[in-house]
C-alpha positions as CSV (number, residue, x, y, z in Angstrom):
1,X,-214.0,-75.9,297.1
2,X,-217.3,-76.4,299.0
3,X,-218.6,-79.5,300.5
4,X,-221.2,-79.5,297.9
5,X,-219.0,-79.5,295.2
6,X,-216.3,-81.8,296.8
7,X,-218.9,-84.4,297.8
8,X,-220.1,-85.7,294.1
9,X,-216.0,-85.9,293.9
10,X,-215.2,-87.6,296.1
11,X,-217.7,-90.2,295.3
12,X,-216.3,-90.5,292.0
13,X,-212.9,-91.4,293.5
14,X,-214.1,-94.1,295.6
15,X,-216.4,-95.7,292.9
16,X,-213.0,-95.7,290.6
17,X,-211.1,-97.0,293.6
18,X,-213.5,-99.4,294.1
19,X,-213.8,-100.4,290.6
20,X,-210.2,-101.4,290.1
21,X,-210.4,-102.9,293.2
22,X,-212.4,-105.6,291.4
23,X,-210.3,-106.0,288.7
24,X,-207.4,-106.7,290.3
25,X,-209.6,-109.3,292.6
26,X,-211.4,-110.9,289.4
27,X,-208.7,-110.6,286.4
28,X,-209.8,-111.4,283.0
29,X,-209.1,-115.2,282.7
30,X,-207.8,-116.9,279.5
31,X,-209.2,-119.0,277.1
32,X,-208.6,-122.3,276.9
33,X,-208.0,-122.0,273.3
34,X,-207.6,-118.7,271.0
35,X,-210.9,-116.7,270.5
36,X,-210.9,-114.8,267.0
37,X,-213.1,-111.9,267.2
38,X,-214.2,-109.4,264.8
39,X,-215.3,-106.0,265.3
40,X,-217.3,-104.5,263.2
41,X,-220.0,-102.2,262.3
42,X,-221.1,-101.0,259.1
43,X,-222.1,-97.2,260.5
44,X,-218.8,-95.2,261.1
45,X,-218.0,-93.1,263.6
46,X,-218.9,-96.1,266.3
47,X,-215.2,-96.7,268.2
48,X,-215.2,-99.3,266.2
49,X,-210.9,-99.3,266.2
50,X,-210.6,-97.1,269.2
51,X,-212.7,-100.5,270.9
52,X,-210.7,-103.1,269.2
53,X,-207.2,-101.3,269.9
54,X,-207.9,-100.9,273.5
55,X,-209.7,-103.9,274.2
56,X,-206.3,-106.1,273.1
57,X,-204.4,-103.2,274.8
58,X,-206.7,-104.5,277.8
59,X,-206.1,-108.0,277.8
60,X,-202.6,-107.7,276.7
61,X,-201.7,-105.6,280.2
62,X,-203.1,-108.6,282.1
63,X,-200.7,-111.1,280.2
64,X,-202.8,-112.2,277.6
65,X,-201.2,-112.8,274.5
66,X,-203.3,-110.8,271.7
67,X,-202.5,-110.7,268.1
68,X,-204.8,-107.6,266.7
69,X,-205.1,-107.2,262.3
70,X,-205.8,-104.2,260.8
71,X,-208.1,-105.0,258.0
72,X,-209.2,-101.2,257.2
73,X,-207.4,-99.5,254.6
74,X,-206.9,-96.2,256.9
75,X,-204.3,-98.2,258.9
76,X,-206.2,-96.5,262.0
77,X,-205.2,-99.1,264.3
78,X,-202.0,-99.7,263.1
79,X,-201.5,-95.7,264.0
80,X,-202.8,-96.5,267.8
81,X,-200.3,-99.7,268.2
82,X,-197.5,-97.9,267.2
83,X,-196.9,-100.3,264.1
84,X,-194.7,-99.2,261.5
85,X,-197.4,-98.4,258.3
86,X,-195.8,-96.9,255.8
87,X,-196.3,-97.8,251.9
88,X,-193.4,-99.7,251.5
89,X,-193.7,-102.1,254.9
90,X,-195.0,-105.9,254.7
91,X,-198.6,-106.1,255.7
92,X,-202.0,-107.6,255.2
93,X,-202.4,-106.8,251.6
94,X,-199.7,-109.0,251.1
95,X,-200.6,-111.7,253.3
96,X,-204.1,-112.0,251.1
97,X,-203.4,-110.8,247.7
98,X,-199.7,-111.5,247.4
99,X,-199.8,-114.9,250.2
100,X,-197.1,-114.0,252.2
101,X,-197.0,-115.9,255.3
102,X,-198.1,-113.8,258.3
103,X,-195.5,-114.8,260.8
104,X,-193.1,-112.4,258.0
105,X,-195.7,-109.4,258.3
106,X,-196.2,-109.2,262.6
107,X,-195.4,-106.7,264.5
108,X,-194.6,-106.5,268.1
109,X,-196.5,-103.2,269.4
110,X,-194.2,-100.9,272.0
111,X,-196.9,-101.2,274.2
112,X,-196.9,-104.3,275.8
113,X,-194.5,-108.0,275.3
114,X,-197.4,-110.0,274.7
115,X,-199.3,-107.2,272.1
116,X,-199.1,-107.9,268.0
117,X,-200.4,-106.3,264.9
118,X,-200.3,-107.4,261.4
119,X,-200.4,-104.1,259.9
120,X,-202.7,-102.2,256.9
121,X,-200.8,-100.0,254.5
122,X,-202.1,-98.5,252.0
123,X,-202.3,-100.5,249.4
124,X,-205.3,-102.3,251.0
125,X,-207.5,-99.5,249.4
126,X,-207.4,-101.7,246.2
127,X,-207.4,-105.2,247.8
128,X,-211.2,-105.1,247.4
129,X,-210.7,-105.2,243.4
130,X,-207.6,-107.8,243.5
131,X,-209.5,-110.4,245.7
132,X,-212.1,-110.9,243.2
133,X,-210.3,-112.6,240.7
134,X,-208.2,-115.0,243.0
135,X,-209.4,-118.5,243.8
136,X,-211.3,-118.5,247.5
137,X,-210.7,-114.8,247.6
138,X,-213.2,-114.9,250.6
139,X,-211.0,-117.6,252.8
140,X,-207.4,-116.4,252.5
141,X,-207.8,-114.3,256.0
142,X,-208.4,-117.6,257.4
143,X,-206.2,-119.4,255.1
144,X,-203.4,-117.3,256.5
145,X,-204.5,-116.9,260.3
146,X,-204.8,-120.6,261.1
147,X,-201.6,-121.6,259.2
148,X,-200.0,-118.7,262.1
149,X,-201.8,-119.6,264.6
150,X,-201.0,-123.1,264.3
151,X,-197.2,-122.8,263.9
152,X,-197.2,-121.1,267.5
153,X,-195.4,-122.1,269.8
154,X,-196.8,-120.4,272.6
155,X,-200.5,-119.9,271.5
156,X,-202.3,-116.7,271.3
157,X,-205.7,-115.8,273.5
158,X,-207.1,-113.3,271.6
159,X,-207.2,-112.1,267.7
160,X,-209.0,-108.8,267.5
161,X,-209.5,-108.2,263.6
162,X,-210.7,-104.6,262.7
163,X,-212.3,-104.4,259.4
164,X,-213.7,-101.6,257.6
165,X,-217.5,-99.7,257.7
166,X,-218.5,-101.6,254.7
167,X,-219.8,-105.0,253.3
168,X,-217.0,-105.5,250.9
169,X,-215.0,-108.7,250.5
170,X,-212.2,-107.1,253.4
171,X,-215.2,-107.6,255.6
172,X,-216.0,-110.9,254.5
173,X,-212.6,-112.5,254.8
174,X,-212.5,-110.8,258.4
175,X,-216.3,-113.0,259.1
176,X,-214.6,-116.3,258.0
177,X,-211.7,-115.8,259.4
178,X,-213.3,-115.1,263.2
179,X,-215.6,-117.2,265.2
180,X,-217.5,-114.3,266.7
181,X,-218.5,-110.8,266.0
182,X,-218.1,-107.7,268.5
183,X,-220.3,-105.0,267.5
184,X,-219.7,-101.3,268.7
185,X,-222.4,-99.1,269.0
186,X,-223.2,-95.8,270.0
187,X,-225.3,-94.3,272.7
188,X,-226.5,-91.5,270.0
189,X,-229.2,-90.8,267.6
190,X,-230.0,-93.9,265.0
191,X,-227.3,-95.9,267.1
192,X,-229.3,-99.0,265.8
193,X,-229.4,-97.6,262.4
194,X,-228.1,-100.4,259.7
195,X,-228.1,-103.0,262.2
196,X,-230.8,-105.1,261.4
197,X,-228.8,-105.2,258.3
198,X,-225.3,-106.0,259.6
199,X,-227.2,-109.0,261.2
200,X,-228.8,-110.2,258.0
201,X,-225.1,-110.5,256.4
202,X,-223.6,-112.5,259.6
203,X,-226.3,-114.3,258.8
204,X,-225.5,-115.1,255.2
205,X,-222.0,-115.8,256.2
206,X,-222.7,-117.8,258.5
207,X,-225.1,-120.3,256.4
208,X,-222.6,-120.2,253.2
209,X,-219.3,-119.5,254.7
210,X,-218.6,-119.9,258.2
211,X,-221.0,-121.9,260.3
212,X,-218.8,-121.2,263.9
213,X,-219.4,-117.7,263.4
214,X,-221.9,-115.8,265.8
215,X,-222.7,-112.4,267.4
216,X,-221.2,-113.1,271.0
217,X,-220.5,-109.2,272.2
218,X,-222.1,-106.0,271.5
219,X,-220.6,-102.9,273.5
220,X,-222.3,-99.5,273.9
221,X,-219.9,-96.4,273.4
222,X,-219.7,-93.1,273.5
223,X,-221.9,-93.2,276.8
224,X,-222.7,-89.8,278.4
225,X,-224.8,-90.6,281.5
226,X,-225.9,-87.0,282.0
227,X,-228.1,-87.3,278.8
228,X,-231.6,-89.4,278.8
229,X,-230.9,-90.0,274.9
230,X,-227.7,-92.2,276.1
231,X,-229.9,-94.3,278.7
232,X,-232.8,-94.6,276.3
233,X,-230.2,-96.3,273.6
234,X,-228.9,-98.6,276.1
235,X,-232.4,-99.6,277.3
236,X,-233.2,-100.3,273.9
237,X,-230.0,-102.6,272.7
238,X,-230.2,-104.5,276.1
239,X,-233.9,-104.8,275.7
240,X,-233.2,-106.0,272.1
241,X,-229.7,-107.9,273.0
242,X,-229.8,-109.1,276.2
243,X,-227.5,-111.7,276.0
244,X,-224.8,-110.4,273.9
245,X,-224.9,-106.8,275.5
246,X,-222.1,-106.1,278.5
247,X,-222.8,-104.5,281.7
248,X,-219.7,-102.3,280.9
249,X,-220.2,-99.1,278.8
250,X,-217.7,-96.8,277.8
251,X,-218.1,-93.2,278.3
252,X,-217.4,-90.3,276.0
253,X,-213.4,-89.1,277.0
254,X,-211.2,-86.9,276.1
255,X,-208.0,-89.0,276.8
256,X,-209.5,-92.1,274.9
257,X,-209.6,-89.6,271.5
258,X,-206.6,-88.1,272.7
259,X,-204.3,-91.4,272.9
260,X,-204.4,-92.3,268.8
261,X,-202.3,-89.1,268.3
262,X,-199.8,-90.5,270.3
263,X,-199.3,-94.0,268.6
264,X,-200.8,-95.5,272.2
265,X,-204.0,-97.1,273.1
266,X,-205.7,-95.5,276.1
267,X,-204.7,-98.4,278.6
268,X,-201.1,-96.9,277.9
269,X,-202.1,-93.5,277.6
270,X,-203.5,-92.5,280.5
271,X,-204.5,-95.6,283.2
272,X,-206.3,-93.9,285.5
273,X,-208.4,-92.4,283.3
274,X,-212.2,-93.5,283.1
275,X,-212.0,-94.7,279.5
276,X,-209.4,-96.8,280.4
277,X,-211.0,-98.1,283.2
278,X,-214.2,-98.9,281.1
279,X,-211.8,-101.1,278.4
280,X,-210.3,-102.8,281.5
281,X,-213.6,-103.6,282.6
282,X,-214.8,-104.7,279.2
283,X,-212.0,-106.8,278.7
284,X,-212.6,-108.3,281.8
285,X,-216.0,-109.1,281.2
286,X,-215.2,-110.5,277.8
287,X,-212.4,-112.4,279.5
288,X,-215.1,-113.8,282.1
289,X,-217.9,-114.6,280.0
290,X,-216.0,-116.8,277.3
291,X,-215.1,-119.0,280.4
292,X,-218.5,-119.2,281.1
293,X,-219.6,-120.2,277.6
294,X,-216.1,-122.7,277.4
295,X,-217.9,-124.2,281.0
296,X,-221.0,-124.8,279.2
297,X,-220.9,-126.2,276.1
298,X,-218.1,-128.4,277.5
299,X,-220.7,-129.6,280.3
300,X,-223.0,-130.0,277.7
């Protein structure tokens, strides 16, 4: 190899090296008390569950304790977590159409001690018609989360809820049931397409259902630096969202579409790989900024 072609290289391995030398100097800290986020998006095709899977894969490998529920029908994260999924196991459609308790539905993930899932099966295709005919069909997600997460004994950090690309009442029950909203979106053509919609409905939910719930984190995916579409997107969602936008974006990989084959997030699949090194940092920076907001309002 010629010095030429060595040289942008070698300058990628020191900017990694240098990279997770941060981390390791400024961990993700932990919440002072658990932080329910939902991620969502009503365009597909976002990362929407590749970002929630391997943001709690994130925080989990720094000893956060993170409880992730798979609110989509295609059981997409419970695939990546390597949670059991099959038609006949316990999962979410019971714990909001049938109210099972979720402490009876959990899973512990292979991946990490301190990972969970409460898992979607396919039976959660025709939740959306069950819930309307049951009483408070929109607050039985939060019914059933708070009742877990206050029987813990050691308390969870995180709660990652992945719901699916539509505005049906799955997606509702995962707005009440969080606090804040983590939006995906990606560095491509009409990235901020349906937005301004997805907005007006946090909106709604927010004045007639959940009045803690907010926008707190949007993440730009599927970043390919070489292309001046890709910076032109992120200019315009940090013009737009400068405060909820993080300095972290996570690039286009192969090994982060690789890893749901294998039942593994990429933070398992392959650590040293940039996409796993952009979650890291992401988590990181969620992990940071939430103590900065806890600092805040409590000094206000």
């Amino acid at each position: 190899m010629s010095l030429e072609a060595s040289a942008p290289l070698g300058r990628q391995v020191a900017d990694k090296a240098r990279r997770r030398r941060l981390l390791k100097e400024h961990p993700a800290p932990f919440p002072s008390k658990t932080r329910v986020l939902t991620i969502s998006n009503q365009k597909g095709g976002v990362g929407k569950t590749t970002t929630t899977v391997n943001l709690a894969a994130a925080l989990a490998k720094s000893g956060a304790r993170v409880l992730v529920i798979d609110l989509d029908p295609q059981g997409n994260a419970s695939t990546a977590l390597g949670a059991e999924h099959r038609e006949e196991t316990p999962s979410v459609y019971d714990v909001i159409v049938g109210d099972k308790a979720m402490a009876d539905v959990v899973q512990k993930s292979p991946e990490f001690d301190t990972l969970f899932c409460v898992p979607a099966t396919i039976h959660l295709a025709g939740a959306e018609i069950e819930l309307v005919s049951l009483v408070a069909r929109e607050q039985r997600l939060r019914r059933a989360l708070d009742i877990f997460l206050d029987a813990q004994e050691i308390p969870f950090h995180y709660v990652f809820i992945d719901c699916p690309p539509s505005l049906g009442l799955l997606t509702i029950n995962a707005f009440v049931a969080a606090r804040e909203v983590l939006i995906p979106i990606q560095c491509e053509y009409y990235a901020l397409e349906g937005l301004s919609q997805l907005l007006k409905n946090i909106q709604l939910i927010e004045q007639h259902l959940n009045p803690e719930l907010r926008v707190s984190t949007i993440l730009l995916t599927m970043f390919d630096q070489r292309t001046n579409l890709a910076q032109e997107v992120a200019s315009e969602v940090r013009e737009h969202f400068p405060q909820q936008t993080l300095k972290t974006v996570i690039p286009r990989s192969v090994r982060i579409s690789e890893a749901p084959s294998y039942g593994q997030s990429v933070i398992e699949y392959d650590e040293m790989s940039s996409g796993s090194l952009a979650y890291l940092e992401a988590a990181a920076e969620i992990g940071h900024r939430g103590i900065r907001r806890e600092v805040a309002t409590n000094g206000s």
